[in-house]
N, C-alpha and C positions, 0 to 999 in steps of 0.2 A: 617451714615444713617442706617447702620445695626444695630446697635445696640438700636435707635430708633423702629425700627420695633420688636426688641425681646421684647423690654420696654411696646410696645403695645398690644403687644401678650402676655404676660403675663396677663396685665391690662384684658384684653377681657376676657382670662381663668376666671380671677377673679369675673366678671361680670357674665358671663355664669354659673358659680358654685353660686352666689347669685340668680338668675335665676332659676336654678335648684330645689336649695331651697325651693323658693316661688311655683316654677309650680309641684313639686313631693311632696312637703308636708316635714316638719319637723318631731319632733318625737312625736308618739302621751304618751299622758301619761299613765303610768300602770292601769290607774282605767277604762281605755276603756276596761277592763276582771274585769272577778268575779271568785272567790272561786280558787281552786285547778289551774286554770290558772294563775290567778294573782299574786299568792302564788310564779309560773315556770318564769313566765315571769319576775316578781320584783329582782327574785336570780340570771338571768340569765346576768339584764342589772346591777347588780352590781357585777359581775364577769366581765364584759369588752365585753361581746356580743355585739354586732349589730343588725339591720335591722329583728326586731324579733316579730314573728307572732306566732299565735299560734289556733288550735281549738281543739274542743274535741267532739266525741261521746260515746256510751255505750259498743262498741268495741274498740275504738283507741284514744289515744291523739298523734296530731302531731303538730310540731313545726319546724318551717325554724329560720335559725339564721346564721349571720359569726361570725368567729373569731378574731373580730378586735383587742382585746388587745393580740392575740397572735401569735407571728413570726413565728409558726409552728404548721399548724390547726390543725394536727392530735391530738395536744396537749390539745389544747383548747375542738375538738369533745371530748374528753377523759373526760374532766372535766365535761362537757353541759349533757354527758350520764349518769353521774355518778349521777351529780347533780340531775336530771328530773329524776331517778330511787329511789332517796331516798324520793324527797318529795310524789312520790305517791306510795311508797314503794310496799305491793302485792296485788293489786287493780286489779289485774288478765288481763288489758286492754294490747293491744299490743301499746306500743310505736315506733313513728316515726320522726325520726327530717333529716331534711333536709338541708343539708351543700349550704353555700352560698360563690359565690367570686362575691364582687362588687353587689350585686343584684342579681346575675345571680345564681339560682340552677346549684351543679354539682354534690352531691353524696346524697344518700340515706339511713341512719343507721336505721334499723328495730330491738327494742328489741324484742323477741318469750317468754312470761311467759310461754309455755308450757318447754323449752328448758333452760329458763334460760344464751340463749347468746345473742350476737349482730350480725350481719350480716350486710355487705355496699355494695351498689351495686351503679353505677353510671346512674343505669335507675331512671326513677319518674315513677309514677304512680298517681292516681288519688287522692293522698293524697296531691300533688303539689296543682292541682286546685283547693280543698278544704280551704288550708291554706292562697293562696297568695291574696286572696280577705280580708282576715282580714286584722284587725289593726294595722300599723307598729311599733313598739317602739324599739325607740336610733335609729336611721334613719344616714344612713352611708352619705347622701349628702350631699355632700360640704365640707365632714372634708378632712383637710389638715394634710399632712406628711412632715417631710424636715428630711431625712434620707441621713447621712454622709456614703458613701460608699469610705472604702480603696481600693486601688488597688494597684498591684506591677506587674511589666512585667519583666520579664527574658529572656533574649541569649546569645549563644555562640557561637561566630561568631570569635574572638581574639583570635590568641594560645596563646599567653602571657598574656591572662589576663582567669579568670575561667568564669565570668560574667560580662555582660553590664545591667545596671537597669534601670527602670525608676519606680519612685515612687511618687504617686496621692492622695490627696484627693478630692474625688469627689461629693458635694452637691448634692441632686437634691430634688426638688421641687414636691410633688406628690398629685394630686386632683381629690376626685373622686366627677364626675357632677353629673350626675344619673345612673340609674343599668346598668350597663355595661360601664360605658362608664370613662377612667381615663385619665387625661393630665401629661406628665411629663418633668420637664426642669431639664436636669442635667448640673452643672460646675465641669468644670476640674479645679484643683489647684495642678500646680508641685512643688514639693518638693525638688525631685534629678532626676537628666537625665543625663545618660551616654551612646550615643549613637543612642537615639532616634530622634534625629533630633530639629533644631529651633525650627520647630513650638511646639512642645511639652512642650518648653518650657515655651511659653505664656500662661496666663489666656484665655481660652475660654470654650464655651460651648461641653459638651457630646449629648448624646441623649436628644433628642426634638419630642414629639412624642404625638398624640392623638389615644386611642387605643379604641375601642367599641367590648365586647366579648357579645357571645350571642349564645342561643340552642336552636336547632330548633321545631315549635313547637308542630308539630307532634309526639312526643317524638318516634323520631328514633334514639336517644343515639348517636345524630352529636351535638359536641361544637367547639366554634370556635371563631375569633379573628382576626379584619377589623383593623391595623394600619395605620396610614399618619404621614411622617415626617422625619426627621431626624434620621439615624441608627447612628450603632458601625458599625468598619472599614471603615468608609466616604462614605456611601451611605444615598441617598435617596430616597422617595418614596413610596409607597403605599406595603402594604405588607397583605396576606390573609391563617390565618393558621387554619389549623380544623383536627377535631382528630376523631375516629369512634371506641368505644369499642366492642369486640364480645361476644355474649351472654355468652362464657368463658371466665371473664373477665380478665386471664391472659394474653388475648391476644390483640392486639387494632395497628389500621394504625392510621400515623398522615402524613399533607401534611404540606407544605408553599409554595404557588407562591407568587413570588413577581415583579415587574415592579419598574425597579431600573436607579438611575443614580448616577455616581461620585463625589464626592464632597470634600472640608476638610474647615477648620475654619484656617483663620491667624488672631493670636485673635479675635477679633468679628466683622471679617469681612469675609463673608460667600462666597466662589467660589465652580461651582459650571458648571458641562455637559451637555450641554441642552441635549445632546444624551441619550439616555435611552435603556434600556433592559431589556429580561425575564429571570429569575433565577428560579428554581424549586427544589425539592428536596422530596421525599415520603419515608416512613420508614415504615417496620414491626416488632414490636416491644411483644418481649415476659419476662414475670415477674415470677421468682418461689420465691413463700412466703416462703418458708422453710431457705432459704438463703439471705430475701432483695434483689436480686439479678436481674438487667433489661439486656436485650440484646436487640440489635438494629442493622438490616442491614438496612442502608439506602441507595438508588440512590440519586444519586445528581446530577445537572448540579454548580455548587460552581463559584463565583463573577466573576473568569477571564474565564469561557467559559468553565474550562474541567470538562468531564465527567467521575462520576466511582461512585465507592461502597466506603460504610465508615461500620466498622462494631466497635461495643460500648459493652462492659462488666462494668454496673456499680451499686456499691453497696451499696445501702441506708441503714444507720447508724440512729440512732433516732435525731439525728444532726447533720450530717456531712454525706456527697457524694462523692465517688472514683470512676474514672473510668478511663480505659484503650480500647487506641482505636489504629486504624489500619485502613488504607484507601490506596486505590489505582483508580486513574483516567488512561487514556487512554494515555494521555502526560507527566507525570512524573513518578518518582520512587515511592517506594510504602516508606508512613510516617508512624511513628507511637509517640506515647506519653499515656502520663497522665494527670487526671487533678483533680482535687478537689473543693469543695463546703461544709462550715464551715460556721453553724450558731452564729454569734453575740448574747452577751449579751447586758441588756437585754433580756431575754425570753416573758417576761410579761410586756407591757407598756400601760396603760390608760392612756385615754382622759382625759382632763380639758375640758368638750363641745366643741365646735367649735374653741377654740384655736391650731395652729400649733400644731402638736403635733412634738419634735425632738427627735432622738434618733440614733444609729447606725444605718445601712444597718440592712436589715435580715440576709444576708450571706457574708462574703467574697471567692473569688475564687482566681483560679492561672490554667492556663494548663502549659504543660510542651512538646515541640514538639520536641522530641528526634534528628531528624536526621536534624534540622537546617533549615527545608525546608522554604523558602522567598516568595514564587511569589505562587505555586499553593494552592489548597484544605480551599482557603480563604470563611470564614461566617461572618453571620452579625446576629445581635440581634436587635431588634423591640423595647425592655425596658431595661432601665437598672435592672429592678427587674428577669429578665428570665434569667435561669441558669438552671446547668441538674437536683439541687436538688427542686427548685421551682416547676420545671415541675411537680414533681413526689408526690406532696402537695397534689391531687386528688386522686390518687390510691388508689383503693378499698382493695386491698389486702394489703398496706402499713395499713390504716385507721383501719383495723380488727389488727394487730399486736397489735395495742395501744390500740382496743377497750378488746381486750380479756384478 
């Protein structure tokens, strides 16, 4: 029965993302611009850009765009500035382009020809409303992903033995309908399990999940992100996370409530607690560009009920994420570990148009929880795509390291 229902829901996603389609419009073609636009626009979508608009006056050209051919925007912006700099070489205008995830604005690149540099900030300004009533080209709806993600899990829990593993690969299925809004079905496929139990053994579903991000639109520099569905660590349920930058952008709150219940998969057959509850958790969160370097106290109330501090040192790499953390709740001993996030190659993959595109994960991970701890200081993820280096894809002072 279950698995008729996932069969359906699938089907529906698929319907819904042809829908989409039809009701947000395709991709228009480059000849919807003239001259010096069309010149920006034509090099952009044959670099592997997206959802790309663009205006211009006798002051400013500005342009919205994502990085769809690229696993790590900061990469992609790097290329977009570089590009849009040369074909209008020193036309004395100030350039503006606008970073997209999903549709949705989230950073702001301003080149200064008096200055000669770039500057990112994650406010908009009045160059958003200018741009986003233009003409879309390579339109990100409906394209689909099917990104093979590894996983490997580690304990030591056996004195005679050094490690217990269990070793995954993990399909998932990813579609985005319209601007903000992505579906994801991932399968779990074991490989090796030693220690993890039965069910882990079996073929069954990962994260299932429909997520809608969006910013609000008073531009008060609030972004944020309405999940429903299936988490990691067997929950479920509806999840609401938003993030607030301060006018020094090194520094910025981000929250998550979520309204949760219990759950786990025996193969694809879905059990599950009608009982539900509130989980919370807020962090303040500080970045010095000189070093990559994020820190994070967060409060938390974490899955089984305890309350405490989690505090995070970690260090963005141009690929690769490290960090080291330390937590203590009310009811247990104080944990600590590592953990890690390493981007896949591919770096660069385009589209064949609206064909699947496959490819690796963006990152694989691993934490490490040193002191063996089992029952407390337990989280949950919302996608399988969310990790500490994904988070960190928007930051303004990462995006200026690559821009300068």
């Amino acid at each position: 029965m279950m698995t008729k229902i996932m069969k359906i829901a699938v089907l529906s996603v698929l319907l819904l993302s042809a829908f989409a389609m039809r009701a947000w419009g395709g991709s228009m073609p480059v000849g919807a611009y003239d001259g010096v636009l069309a010149s920006i626009v034509g090099s952009l979508e044959q670099r592997g850009f997206s959802n790309i608009r663009a205006s211009e006056s006798p002051e400013r050209v500005v342009l919205a765009l994502e990085c769809d051919s690229y696993k790590i925007p900061s990469e992609g912006f790097a290329v977009a500035c570089a590009l849009v700099r040369d074909i209008l070489g020193d036309d004395g205008r100030v350039i503006k382009i606008i970073g997209l995830n999903i549709g949705v604005p989230e950073v702001t690149m301003t080149f200064d020809p008096g200055s000669g540099t770039w500057s990112t900030t994650r406010r908009l300004d009045d160059s958003w409303d200018e741009v986003r009533s233009q003409s879309r080209v390579a339109s990100s709806v409906g394209k689909t992903d099917i990104l093979i993600y590894p996983q490997v899990s580690l304990k030591n829990l056996i004195i005679n033995q050094v490690y217990q593993s269990l070793w995954q690969l993990s399909p998932a299925l990813e579609v985005s309908l319209w601007p903000g809004m992505k579906f994801t079905y991932q399968l779990k496929l074991p490989i090796y399990n030693d220690g993890y139990g039965q069910l882990e053994s079996k073929i069954h579903p990962g994260m299932i999940s429909l997520s809608q991000r969006f910013r609000d639109p008073w531009h008060l520099n609030i972004n944020g992100k309405l999940t429903l569905g299936y988490f990691s660590n067997n929950r479920y349920g509806a999840a609401l996370e938003m993030e607030y930058w301060f006018p020094d952008e090194r520094f910025w709150v981000d929250t998550q409530l979520a309204y949760l219940g219990n759950s786990y998969w025996d193969g694809f057959i879905f059990r599950y607690d009608r009982n539900m509850y509130f989980r919370w958790n807020v962090a303040f969160n500080c970045y010095i560009p000189m070093i990559d370097t994020q820190f994070i106290l967060r409060a938390q109330r974490f899955l089984l009920g305890d309350i405490g501090l989690k505090y995070e040192m970690i260090r963005h790499f141009n690929r690769c994420s490290v960090g080291l953390y330390a937590e203590k709740s009310l009811h247990a001993d104080m944990n600590v570990g590592f953990r890690f996030q390493i981007a896949l190659p591919p770096y660069r993959h385009a589209r064949n148009g609206y064909r699947p595109r496959v490819s690796l994960s963006r990152q694989m991970g691993m934490s490490y929880n040193a002191n063996n701890e089992q029952y407390y200081y337990k989280e949950f993820r919302t996608e399988a795509s969310d990790n500490i280096m994904s988070r960190n894809y928007f930051n303004p002072c990462y995006i200026n390291s690559y821009l300068q």
